[in-house]
DRENTORVEX-183784 format. One record per residue (C-alpha): residue number from 1; residue in three letters; z, x, y. Coordinates in nm, 3 decimals. Layout:
% residues N
{NUM; "ALA"; {Z; X; Y}}
...
% end
This chain:
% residues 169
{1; "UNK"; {-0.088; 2.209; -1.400}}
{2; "UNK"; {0.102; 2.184; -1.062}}
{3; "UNK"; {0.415; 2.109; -1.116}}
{4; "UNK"; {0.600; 1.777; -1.159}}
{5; "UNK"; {0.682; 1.443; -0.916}}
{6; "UNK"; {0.991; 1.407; -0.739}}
{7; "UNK"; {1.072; 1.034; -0.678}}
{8; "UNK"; {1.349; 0.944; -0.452}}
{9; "UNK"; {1.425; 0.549; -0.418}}
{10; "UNK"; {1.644; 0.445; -0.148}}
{11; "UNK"; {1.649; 0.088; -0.021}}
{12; "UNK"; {1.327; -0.004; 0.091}}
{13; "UNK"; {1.207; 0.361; 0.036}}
{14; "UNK"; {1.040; 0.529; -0.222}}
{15; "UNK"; {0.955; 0.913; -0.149}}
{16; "UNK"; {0.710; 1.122; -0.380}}
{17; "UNK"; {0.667; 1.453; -0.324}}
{18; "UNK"; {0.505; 1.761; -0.539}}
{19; "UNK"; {0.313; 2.074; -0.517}}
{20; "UNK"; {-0.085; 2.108; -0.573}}
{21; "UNK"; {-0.215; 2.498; -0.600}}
{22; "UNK"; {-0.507; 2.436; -0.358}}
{23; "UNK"; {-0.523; 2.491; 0.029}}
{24; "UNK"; {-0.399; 2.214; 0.253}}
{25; "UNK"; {-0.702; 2.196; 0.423}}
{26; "UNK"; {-0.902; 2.105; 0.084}}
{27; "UNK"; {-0.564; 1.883; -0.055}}
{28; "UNK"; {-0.636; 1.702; 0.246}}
{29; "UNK"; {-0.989; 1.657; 0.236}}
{30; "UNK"; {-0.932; 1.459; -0.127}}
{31; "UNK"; {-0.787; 1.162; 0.076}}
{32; "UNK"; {-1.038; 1.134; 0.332}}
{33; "UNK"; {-1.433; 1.094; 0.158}}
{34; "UNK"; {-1.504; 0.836; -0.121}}
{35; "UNK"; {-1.741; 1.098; -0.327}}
{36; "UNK"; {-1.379; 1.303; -0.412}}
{37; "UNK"; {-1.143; 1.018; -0.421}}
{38; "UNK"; {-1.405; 0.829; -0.696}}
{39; "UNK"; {-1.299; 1.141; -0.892}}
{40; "UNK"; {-0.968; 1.121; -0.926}}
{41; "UNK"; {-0.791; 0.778; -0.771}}
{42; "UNK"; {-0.575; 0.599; -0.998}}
{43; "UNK"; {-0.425; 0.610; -1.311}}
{44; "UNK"; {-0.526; 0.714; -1.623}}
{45; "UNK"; {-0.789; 0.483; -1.772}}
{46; "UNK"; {-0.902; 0.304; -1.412}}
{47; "UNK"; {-1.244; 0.354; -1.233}}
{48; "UNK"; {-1.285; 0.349; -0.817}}
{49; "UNK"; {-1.579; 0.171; -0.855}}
{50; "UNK"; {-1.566; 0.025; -0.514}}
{51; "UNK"; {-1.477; 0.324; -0.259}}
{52; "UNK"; {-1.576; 0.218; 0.140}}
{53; "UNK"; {-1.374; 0.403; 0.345}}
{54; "UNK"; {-1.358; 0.493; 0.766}}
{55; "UNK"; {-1.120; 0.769; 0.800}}
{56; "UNK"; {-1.012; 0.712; 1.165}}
{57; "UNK"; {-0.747; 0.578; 1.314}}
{58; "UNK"; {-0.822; 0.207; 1.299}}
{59; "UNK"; {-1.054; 0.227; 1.030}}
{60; "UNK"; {-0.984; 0.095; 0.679}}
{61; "UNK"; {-1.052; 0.190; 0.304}}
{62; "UNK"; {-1.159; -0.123; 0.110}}
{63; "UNK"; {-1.198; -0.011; -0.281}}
{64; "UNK"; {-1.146; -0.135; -0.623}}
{65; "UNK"; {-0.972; 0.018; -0.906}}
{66; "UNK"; {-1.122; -0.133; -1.282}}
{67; "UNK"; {-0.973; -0.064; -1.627}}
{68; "UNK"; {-1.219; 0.102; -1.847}}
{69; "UNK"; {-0.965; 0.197; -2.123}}
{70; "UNK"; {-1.003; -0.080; -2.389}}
{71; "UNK"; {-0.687; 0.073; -2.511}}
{72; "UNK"; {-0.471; -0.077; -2.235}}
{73; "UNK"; {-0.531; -0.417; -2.404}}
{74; "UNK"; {-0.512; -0.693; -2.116}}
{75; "UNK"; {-0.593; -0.510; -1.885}}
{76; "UNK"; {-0.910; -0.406; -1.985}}
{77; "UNK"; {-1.204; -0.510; -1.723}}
{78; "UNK"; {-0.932; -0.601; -1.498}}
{79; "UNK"; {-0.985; -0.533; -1.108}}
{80; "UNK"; {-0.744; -0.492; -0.879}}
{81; "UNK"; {-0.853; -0.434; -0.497}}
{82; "UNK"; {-0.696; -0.310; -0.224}}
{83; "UNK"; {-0.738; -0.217; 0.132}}
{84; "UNK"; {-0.550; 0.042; 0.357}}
{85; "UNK"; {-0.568; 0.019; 0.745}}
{86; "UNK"; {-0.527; 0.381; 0.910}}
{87; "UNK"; {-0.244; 0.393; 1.174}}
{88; "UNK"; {-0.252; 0.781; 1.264}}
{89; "UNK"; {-0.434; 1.055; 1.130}}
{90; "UNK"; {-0.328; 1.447; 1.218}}
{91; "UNK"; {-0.589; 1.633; 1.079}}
{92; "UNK"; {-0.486; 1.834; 0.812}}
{93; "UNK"; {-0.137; 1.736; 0.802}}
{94; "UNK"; {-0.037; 1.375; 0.824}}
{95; "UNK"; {-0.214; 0.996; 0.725}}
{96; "UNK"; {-0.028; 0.707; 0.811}}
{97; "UNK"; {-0.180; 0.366; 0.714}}
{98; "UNK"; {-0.053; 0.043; 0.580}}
{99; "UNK"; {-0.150; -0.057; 0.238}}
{100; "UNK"; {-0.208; -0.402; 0.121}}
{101; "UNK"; {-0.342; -0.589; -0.196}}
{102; "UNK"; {-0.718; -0.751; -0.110}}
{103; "UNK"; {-0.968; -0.967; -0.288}}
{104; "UNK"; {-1.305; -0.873; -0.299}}
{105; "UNK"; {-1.367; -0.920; 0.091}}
{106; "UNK"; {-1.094; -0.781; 0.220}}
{107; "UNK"; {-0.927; -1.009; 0.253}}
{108; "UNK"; {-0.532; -0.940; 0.254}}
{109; "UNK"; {-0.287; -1.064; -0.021}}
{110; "UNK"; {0.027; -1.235; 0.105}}
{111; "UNK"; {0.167; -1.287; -0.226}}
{112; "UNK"; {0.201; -0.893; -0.251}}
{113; "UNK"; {0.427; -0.688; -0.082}}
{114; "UNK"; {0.213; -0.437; 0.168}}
{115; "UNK"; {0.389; -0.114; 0.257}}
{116; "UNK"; {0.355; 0.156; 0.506}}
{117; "UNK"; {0.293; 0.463; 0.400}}
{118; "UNK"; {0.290; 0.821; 0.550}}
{119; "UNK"; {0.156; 1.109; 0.362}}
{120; "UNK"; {0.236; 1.466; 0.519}}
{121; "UNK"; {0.065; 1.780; 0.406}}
{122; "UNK"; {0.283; 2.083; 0.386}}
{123; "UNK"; {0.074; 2.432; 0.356}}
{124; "UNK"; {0.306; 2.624; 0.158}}
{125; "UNK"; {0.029; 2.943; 0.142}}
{126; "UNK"; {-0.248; 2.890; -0.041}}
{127; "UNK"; {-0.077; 2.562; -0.213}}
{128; "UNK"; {-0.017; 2.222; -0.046}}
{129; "UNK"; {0.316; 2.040; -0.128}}
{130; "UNK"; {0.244; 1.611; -0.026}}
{131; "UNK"; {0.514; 1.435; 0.071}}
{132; "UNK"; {0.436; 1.070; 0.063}}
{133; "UNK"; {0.627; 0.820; 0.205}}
{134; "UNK"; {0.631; 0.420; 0.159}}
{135; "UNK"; {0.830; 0.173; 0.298}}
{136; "UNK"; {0.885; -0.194; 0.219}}
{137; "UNK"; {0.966; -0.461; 0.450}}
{138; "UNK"; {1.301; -0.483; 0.239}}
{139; "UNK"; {1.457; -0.338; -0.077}}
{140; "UNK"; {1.361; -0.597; -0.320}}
{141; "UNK"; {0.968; -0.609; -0.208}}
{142; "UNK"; {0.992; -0.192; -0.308}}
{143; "UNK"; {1.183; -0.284; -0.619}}
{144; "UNK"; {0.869; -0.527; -0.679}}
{145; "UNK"; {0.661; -0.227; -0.665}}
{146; "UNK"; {0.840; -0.035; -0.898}}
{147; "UNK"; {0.881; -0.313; -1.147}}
{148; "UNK"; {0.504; -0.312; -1.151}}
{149; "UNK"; {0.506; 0.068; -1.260}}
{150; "UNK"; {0.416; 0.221; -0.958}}
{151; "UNK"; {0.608; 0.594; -1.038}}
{152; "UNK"; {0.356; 0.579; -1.353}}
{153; "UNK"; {0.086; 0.525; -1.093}}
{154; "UNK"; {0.137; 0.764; -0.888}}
{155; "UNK"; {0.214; 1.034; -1.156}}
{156; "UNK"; {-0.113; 0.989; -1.340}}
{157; "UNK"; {-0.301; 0.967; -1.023}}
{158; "UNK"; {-0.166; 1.264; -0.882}}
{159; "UNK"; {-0.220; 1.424; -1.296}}
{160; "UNK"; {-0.576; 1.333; -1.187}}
{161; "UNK"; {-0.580; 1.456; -0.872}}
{162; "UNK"; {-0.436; 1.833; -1.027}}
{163; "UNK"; {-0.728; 1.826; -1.288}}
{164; "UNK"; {-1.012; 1.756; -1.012}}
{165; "UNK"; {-0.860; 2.014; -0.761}}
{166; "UNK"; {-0.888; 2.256; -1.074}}
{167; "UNK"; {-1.243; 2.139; -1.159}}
{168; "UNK"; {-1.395; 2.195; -0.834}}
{169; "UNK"; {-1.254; 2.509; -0.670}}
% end
């Protein structure tokens, strides 16, 4: 396996990075069509059942993440939505896009905290290192985030994403 996240919380902040052994071009690729990211989105135990993305600038990705783990107790069959609307896109190297909570529809939550976030793709030779970036509108709506367990999120999700990049090259 790759090796491990770096998490770096600073006001309204939060920076992951790590290293994937794949090429940046294919690294990349994971985040942009729904038939890879239903392989490997979320964490441990969670389905993308619902994956409708338009990777362009402007575009969205509308998708729901269900718990098929009957061992996470409450939260089995639960289904949590969410939608990201792309900002900027550099082929290859950088997605910006704002992520929100959603319903069903789309439509935006306003009880949760949305955040910006920038993922940048670093070729580092024949591996990719991600460093992904998201920003709150203030310190305590990131410190909501991470109350909810989002460094376990994005560890097992990123775990997930190691094992598919292994699987299919």
């Amino acid at each position: 396996m790759a090796n491990s996240m770096i998490f770096k919380a600073e006001g309204n902040q939060l920076i992951a990075e790590r290293v994937f052994d794949a090429p940046r071009e294919l690294v990349f690729k994971m985040f942009t069509e729904a038939e890879h990211l239903k392989n490997w989105w979320g964490p441990r135990g969670w389905d993308l059942t619902v994956c409708n993305i338009d990777f362009r600038p402007g575009g969205s990705w509308h998708f729901c993440m269900k718990c098929v783990d009957e061992n996470q107790g409450d939260f089995y069959g639960y289904e949590s939505w969410g939608k990201a609307l792309y900002r900027e896109i550099v082929d290859g190297e950088k997605i910006v896009y704002v992520d929100y909570f959603s319903d069903s529809e789309g439509n935006l939550s306003e009880e949760m905290p949305a955040a910006e976030i920038t993922l940048t793709f670093i070729d580092l030779g024949g591996k990719t290192k991600i460093v992904n970036q998201v920003e709150y509108p203030s310190a305590e709506e990131l410190q909501k985030g991470l109350d909810m367990g989002m460094e376990q999120g994005f560890t097992e999700t990123w775990d997930r994403l190691v094992e598919y990049l292994q699987d299919i090259q």
